[in-house]
C-alpha positions as CSV (number, residue, x, y, z in Angstrom):
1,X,8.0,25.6,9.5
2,X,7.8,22.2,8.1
3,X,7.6,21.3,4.8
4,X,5.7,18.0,4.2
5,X,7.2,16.3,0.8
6,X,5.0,13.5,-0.2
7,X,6.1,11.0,-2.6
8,X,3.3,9.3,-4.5
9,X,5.0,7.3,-7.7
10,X,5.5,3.7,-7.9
11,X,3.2,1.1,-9.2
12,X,2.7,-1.3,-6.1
13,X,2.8,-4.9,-8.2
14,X,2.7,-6.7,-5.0
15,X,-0.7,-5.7,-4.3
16,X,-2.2,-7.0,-8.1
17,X,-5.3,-7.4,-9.6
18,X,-5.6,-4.2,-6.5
19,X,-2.6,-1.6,-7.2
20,X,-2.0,-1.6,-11.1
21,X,0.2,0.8,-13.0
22,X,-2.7,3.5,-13.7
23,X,-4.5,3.2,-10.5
24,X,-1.4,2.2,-8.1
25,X,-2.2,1.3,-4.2
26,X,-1.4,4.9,-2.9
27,X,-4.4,6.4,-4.3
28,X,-6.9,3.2,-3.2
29,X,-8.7,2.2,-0.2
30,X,-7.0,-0.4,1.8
31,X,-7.6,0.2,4.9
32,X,-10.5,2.0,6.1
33,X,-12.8,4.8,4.0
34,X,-9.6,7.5,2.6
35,X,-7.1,6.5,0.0
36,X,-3.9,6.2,1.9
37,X,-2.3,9.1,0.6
38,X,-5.5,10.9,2.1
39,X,-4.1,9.4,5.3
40,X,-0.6,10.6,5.0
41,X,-2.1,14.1,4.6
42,X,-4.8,14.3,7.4
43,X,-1.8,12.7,10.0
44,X,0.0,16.1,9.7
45,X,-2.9,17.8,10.8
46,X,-1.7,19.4,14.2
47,X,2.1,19.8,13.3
48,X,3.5,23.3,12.3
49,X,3.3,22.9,8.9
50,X,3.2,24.1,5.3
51,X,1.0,23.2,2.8
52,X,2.6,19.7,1.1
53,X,4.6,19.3,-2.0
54,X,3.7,16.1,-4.0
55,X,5.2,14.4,-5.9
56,X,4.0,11.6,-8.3
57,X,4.2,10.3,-11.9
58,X,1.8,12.4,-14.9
59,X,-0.1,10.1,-15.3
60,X,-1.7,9.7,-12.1
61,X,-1.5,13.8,-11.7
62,X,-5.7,14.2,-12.0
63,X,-6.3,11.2,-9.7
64,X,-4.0,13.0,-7.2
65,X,-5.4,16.3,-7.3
66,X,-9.0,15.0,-7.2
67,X,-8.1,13.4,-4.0
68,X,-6.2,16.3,-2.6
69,X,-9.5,18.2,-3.7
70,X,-11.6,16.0,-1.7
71,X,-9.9,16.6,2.2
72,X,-10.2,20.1,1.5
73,X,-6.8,21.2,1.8
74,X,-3.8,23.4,0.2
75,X,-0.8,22.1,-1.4
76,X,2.4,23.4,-2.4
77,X,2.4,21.5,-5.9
78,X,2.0,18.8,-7.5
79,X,5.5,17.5,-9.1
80,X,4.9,15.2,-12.6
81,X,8.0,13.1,-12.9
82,X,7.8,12.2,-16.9
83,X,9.7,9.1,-16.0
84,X,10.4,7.4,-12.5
85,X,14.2,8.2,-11.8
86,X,13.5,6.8,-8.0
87,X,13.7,9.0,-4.7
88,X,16.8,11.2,-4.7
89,X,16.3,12.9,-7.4
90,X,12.4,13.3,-6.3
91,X,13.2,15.3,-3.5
92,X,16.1,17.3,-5.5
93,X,13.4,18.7,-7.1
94,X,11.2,19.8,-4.4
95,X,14.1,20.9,-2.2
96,X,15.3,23.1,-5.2
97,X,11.3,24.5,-5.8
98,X,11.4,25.0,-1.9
99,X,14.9,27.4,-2.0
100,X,13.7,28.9,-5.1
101,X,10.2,30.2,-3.4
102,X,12.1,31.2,0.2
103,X,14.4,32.8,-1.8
104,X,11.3,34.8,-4.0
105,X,9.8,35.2,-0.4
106,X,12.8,37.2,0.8
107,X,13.1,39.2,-2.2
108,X,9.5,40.3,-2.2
109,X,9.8,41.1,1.5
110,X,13.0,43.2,0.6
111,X,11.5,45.3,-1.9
112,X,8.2,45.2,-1.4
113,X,7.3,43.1,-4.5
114,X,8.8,39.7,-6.0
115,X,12.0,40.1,-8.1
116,X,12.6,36.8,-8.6
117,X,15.6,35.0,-7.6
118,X,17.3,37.7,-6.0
119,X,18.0,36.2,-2.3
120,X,19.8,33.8,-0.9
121,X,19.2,30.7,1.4
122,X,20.7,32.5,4.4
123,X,19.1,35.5,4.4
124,X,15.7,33.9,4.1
125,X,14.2,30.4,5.0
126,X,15.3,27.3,4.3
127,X,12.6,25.6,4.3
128,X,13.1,21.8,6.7
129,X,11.6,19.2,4.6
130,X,9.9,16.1,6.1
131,X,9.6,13.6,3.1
132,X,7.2,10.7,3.5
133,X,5.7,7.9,1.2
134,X,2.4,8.3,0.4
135,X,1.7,4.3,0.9
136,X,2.5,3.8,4.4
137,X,0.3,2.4,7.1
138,X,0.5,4.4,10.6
139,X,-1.4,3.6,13.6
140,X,-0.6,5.9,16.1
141,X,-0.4,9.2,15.0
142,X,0.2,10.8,18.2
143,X,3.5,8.6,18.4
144,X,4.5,10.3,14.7
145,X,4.2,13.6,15.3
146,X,5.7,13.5,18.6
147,X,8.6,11.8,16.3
148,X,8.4,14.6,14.1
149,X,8.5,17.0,16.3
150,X,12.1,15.5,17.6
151,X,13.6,15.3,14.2
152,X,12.2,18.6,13.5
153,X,14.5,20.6,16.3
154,X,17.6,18.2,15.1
155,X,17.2,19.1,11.4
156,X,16.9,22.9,11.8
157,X,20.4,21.9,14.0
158,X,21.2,20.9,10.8
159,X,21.6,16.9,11.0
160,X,20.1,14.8,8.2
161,X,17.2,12.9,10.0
162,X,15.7,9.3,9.7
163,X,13.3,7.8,10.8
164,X,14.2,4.2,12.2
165,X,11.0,1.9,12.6
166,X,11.2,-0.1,16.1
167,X,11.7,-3.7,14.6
168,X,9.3,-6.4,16.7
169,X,10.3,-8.9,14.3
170,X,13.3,-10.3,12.0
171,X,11.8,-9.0,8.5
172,X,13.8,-9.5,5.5
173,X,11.9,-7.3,3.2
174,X,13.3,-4.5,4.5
175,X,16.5,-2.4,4.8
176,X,17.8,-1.7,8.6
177,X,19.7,1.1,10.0
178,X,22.2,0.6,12.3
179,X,22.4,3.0,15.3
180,X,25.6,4.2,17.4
181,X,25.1,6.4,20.1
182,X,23.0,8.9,21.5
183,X,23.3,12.3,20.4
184,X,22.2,15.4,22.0
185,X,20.5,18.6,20.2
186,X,21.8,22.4,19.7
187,X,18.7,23.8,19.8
188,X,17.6,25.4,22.7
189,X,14.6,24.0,23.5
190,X,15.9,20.7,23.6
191,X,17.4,21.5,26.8
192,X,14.1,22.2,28.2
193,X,13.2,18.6,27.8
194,X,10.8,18.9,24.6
195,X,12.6,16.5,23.0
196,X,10.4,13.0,23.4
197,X,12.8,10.2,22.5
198,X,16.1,9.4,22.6
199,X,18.1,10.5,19.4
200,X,21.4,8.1,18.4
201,X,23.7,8.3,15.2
202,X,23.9,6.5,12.4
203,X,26.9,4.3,12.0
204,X,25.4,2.3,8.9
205,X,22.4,1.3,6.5
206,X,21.9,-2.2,6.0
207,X,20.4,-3.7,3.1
208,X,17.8,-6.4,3.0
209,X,19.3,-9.2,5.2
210,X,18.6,-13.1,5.3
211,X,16.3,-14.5,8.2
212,X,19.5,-15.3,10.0
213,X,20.7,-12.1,10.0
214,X,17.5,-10.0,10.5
215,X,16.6,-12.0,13.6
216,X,20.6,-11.3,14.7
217,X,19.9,-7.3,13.9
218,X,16.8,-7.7,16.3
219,X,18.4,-9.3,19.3
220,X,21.3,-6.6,19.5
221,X,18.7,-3.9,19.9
222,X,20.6,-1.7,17.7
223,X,18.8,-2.0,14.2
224,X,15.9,-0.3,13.3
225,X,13.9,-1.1,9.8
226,X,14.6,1.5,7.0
227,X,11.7,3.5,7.0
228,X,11.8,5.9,4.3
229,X,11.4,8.6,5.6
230,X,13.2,11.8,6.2
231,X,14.0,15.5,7.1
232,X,16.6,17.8,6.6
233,X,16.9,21.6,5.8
234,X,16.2,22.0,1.6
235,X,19.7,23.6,1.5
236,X,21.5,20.7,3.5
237,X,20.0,17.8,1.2
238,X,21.0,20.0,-1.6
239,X,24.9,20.7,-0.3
240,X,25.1,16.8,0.3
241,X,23.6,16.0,-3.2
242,X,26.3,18.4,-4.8
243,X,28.9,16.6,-2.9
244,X,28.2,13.1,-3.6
245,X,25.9,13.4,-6.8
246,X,26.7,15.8,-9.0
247,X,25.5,14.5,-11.9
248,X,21.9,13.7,-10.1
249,X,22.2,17.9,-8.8
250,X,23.3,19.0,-12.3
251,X,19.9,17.5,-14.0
252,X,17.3,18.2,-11.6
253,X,18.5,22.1,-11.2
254,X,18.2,21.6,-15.1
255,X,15.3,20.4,-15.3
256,X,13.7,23.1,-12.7
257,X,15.8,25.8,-14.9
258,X,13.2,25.1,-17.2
259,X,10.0,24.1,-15.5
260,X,6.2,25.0,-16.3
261,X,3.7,25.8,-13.5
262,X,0.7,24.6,-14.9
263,X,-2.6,25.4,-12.7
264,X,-2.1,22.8,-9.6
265,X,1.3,20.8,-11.6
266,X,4.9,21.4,-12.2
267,X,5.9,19.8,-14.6
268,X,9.7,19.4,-15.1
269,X,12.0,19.8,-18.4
270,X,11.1,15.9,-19.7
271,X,14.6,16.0,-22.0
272,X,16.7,16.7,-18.8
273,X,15.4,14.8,-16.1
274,X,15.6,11.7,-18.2
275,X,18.8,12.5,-18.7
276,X,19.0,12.3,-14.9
277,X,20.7,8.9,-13.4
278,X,17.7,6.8,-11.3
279,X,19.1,6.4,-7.9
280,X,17.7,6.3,-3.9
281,X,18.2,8.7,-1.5
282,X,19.7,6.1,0.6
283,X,22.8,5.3,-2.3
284,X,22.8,8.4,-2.9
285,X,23.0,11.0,-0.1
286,X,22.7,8.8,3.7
287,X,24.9,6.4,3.2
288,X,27.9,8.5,1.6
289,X,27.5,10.5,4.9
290,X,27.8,7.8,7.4
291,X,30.7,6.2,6.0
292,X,33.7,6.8,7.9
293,X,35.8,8.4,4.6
294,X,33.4,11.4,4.6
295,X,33.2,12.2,8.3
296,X,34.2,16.1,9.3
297,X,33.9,17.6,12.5
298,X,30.2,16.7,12.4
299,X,30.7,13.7,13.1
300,X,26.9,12.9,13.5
301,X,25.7,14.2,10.3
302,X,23.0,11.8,10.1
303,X,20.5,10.8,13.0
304,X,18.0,7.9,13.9
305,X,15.1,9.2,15.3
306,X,13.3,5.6,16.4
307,X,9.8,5.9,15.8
308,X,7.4,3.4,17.3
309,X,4.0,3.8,15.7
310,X,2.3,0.7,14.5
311,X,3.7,1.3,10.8
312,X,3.6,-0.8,7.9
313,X,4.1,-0.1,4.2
314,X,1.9,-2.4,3.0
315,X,4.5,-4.2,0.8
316,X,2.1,-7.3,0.1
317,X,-0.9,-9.2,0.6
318,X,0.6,-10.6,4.1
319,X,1.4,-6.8,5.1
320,X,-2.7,-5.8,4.2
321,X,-3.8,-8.5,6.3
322,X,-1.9,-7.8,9.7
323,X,-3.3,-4.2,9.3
324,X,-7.1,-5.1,8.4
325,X,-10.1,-5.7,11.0
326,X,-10.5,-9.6,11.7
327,X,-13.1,-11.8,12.4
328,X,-13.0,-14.0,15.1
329,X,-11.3,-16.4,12.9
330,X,-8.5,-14.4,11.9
331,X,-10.5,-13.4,8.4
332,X,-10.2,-10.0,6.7
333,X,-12.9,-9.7,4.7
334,X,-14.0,-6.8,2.4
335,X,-17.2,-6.8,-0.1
336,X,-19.9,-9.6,-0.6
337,X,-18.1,-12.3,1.4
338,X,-19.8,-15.3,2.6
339,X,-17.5,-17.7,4.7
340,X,-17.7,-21.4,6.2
341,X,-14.7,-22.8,8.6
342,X,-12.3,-20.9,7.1
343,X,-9.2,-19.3,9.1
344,X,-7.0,-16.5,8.3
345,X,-7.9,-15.5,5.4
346,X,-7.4,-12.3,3.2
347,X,-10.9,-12.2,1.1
348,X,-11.8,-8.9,-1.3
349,X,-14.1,-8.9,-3.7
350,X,-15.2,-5.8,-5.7
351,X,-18.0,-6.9,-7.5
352,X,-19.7,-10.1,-7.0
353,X,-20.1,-12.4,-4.2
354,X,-16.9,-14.5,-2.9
355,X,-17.6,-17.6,-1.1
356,X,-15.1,-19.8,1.0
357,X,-15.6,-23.4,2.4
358,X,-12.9,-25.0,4.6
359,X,-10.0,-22.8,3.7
360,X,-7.1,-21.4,5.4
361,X,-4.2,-18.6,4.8
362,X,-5.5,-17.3,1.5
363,X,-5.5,-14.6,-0.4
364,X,-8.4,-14.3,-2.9
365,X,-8.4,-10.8,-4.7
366,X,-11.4,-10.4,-7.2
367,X,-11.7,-7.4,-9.1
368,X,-14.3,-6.6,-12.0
369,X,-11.7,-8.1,-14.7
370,X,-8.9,-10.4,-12.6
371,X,-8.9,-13.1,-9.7
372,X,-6.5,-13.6,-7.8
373,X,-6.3,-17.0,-5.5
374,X,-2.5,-17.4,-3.8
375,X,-1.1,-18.9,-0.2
376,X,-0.6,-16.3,1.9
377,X,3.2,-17.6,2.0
378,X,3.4,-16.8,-1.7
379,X,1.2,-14.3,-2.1
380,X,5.2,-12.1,-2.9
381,X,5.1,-14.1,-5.9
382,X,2.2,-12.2,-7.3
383,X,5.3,-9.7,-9.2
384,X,6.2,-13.0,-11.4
385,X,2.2,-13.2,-12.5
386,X,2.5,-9.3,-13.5
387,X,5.8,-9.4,-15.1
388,X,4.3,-12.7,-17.5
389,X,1.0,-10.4,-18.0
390,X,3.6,-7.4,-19.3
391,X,5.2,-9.8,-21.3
392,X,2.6,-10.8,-23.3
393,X,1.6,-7.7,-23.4
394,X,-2.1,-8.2,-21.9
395,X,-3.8,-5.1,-20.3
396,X,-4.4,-6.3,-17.0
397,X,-1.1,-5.8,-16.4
398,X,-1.4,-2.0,-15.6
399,X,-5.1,-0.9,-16.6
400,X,-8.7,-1.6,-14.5
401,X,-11.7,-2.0,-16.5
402,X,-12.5,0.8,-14.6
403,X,-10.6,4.1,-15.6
404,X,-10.4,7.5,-14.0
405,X,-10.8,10.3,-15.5
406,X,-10.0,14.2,-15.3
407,X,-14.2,14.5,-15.5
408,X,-15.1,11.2,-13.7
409,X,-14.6,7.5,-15.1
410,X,-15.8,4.8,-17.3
411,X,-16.2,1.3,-16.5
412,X,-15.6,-1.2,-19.7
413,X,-18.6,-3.8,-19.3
414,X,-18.3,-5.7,-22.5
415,X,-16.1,-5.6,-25.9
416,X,-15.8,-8.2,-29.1
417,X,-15.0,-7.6,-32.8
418,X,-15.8,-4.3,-33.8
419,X,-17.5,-3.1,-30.8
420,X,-17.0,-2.2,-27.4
421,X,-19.7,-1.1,-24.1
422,X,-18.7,1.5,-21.7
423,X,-20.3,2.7,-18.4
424,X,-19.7,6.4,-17.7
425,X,-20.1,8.5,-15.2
426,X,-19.4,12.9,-15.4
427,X,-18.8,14.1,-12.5
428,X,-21.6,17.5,-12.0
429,X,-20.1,20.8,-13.8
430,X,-17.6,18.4,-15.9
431,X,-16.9,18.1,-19.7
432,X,-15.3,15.8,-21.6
433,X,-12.9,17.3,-24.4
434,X,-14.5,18.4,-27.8
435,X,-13.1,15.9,-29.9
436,X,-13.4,13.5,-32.9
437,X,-12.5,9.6,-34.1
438,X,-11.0,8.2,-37.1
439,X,-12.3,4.9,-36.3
440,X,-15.3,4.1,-34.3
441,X,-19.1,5.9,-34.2
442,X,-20.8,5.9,-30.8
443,X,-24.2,5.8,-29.6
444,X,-24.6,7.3,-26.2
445,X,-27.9,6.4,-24.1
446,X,-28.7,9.0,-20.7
447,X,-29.7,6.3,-17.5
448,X,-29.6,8.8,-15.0
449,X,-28.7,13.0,-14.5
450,X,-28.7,15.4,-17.4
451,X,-26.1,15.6,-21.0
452,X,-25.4,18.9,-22.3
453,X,-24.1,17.2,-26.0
454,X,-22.8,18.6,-28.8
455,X,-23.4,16.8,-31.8
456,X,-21.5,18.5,-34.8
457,X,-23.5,21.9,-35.6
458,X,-26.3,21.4,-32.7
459,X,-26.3,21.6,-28.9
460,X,-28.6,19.1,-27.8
461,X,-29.9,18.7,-24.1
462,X,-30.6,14.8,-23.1
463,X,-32.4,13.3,-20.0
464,X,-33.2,10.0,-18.6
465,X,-33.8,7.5,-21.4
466,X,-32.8,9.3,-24.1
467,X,-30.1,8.9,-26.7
468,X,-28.2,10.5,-29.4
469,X,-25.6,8.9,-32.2
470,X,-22.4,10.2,-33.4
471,X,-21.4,9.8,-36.9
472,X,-17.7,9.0,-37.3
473,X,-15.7,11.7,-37.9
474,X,-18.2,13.9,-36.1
475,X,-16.9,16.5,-33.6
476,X,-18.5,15.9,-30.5
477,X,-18.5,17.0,-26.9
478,X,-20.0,15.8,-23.5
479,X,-20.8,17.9,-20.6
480,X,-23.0,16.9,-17.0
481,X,-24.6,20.9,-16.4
482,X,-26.4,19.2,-13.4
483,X,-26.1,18.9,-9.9
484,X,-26.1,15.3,-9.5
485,X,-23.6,12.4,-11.4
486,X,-24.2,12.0,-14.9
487,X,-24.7,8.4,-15.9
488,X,-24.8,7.1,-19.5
489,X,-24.3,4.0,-21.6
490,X,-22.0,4.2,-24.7
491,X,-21.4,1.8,-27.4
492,X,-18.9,2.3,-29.8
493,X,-18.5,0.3,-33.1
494,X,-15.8,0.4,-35.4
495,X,-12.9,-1.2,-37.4
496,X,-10.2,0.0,-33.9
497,X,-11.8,1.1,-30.7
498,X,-8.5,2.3,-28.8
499,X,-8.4,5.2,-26.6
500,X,-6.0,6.5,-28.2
501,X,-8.2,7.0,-31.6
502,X,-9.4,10.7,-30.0
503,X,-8.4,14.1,-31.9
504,X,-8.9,16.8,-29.5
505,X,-9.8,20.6,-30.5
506,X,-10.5,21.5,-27.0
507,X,-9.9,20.3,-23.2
508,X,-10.4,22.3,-19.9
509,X,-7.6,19.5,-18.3
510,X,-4.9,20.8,-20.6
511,X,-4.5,17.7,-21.9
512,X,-3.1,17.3,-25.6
């Protein structure tokens, strides 16, 4: 059985005033109606397959399982990472959860009731993990899983498995791996011809080359782009980690030594996976088994499996475009977009009309509270813009006006001295925590659904065009008991208006 890991952290820059720190571009929209870590989920549908681990940073953790909510579907946990410590340590942690539960699994089945960690890895599963990014573009799912499939019967041989993208172009964004020869697989079935591509070692990953060299990796035929993706048996990744990264094994079997399950989250000892060095799993773990100082017997620990699938990771504005539905013009356009002779162009607008006259290989980005104009050639540069914004410490550097919340979202319209407007929406059945401010009083005004409010000592119940105020200092609570979206207009006014100005007594979310 598979075991889909799905790693979800990361901020995206590249894709700015789009992908920002608290709303990064895994969880949006970018090309077509799901988010595209919806899309990495529903493209496993048809393997053999568990229900996915996830993996992403705690303060995305409700925006994740809201959209795992949505498709309808199981998971196997979602990990918060308290800090970003990269990918090999990521998927230490989920390899370790995943030996941990098989080994539960086997003791249960043993004695007719779990005991705990009484088993062992061989007398039970060991779970084969397929790790994927939760960001990446793939257009021909029937090409992955047949890929999958492959590295599936290789891994349970016990190989460590990548995923090689077939390069149709000399790219110097990415990493390449270089292949040797073709390798066979132990498994039975392979013999029976179930095996749908040809499978070659891996004599060496490559990092990001010049255009010279990229374009020489192409025209040898035996590079393939870095991917990111893998599989491998839980316990192999593990053994491997112990061997080469002791120090990364030693903190996240710490850190999971001391874990809290916590409804849908894990969440990780924070002091010890700090502690943790950050490092990728290429460093780390693949490329420490392909050089020629560790080889044993095995001499083809690790394997290319070369996947040809119309896949992109959407690394930038240029990336978003190739993927995205054209005009006959070669424009992308998405929103209110109105367009005269103009050619090639990226155009997305989130609020308000956008309209072009006689340009050509742009990228205009306008969101409710940045616009972005850049040459599609330059468009990479967009990380300098966001690094200057951090720097002067601005907001738009990692926060939409917009804001997500556990219970819906609110939508900042207008601020000024002493004062701030918000837009919110509560989702049907949700509650905002019972809380209080130091600061700020509010006045809350109902446009549309029903507010179940409390207001100090009374419980009040609040309809369409009506309003209520609360004092500051007052403890207050907001709660949608309808069936439809709860929409209401606050304004708050005060000497400081910050979010972090709440005391809460009470929260459904767990949230402190």
């Amino acid at each position: 059985m598979i075991l889909p890991v799905i790693m979800a952290g990361g901020s995206g820059t590249r894709l700015w005033p789009l992908s920002r720190g608290n709303y990064p571009k895994q969880f949006l929209a970018l090309n077509g109606e799901q988010t595209m870590l919806q899309q990495t989920i529903n493209r496993l549908k048809g393997l053999d397959h568990s229900p996915c681990m996830l993996i992403c940073g705690e303060e995305h953790r409700f925006i994740a399982a809201e959209q795992i909510r949505q498709l309808g579907v199981e998971h196997s946990g979602i990990f918060l990472e308290p800090v970003g410590r990269n990918t090999a340590p990521a998927i230490a942690l989920a390899a370790l959860r995943a030996v941990l539960s098989s080994e539960s699994r086997v003791a249960s089945d043993k004695n007719g009731q779990a005991k705990g960690k009484t088993g062992s890895v061989e007398e039970g599963d060991d779970p084969v993990l397929l790790v994927l990014a939760a960001d990446h573009v793939i257009g021909d799912v029937e090409a992955f899983q047949k890929a999958v499939n492959t590295a599936h019967r290789f891994a349970l041989d016990g190989k460590m498995v990548t995923f090689g993208i077939v390069a149709d172009g000399p790219e110097t964004g990415y990493g390449y791996v270089r292949r040797g020869a073709a390798v066979s697989c132990g498994q039975s079935d392979a013999a029976e011809g179930t095996v749908d591509s040809v499978v070659y070692s891996v004599n060496q990953f490559v990092e990001k080359p010049d255009l010279v060299t990229a374009q020489s990796y192409v025209d040898s035929g035996e590079y393939y782009w870095n991917s990111g993706m893998f599989m491998f048996k839980a316990s192999r990744y593990l053994d491997a980690l112990k061997q080469f990264r002791p120090d990364i094994y030693a903190a996240c079997e710490k850190s999971m030594s001391n874990c809290q399950v916590d409804n849908d989250f894990v969440r990780v000892d924070v002091e010890a996976f700090s502690a943790c060095p950050d490092e990728s799993i290429d460093y780390a773990v693949m490329e420490p088994l392909c050089s020629p100082d560790n080889q044993t017997d095995d001499a083809d620990q690790v394997v290319v499996v070369p996947l040809d699938a119309h896949w992109n990771d959407i690394g930038g504005f240029s990336a978003l475009w190739q993927v995205s539905d054209k005009d006959e013009n070669g424009n992308a356009f998405t929103g209110d977009v109105m367009s005269i002779d103009s050619k090639n162009s990226l155009v997305i607008s989130v609020d308000k009309l956008v309209t072009t006259i006689g340009v050509e290989d742009l990228v205009i980005i306008n969101t409710k509270d940045a616009l972005l104009v850049a040459h599609k050639d330059k468009a990479q540069q967009v990380k300098t813009i966001v690094n200057s914004l951090k720097q002067e410490g601005r907001p738009e550097a990692t926060v939409h006006r917009e804001v997500y919340r556990p219970w819906g979202k609110y939508d900042s319209i207008d601020s000024g001295e002493r004062f701030q407007v918000k837009h919110i929406t509560v989702a049907p059945g949700a509650k905002l925590s019972v809380q209080m401010h130091h600061h700020r009083a509010e006045h809350w005004i109902v446009v549309s659904g029903t507010a179940k409010i409390t207001n100090g000592d009374k419980e009040i119940l609040l309809t369409e065009n009506q309003s209520t105020y609360i004092p500051l200092g007052t403890i207050h609570a907001l709660e949608n008991p309808g069936v439809i979206p709860l929409e209401l207009i606050e304004v708050q006014s005060g000497s400081y208006l910050g979010e972090d100005d709440i005391v809460r007594f009470e929260d459904r979310y767990g949230r402190e």
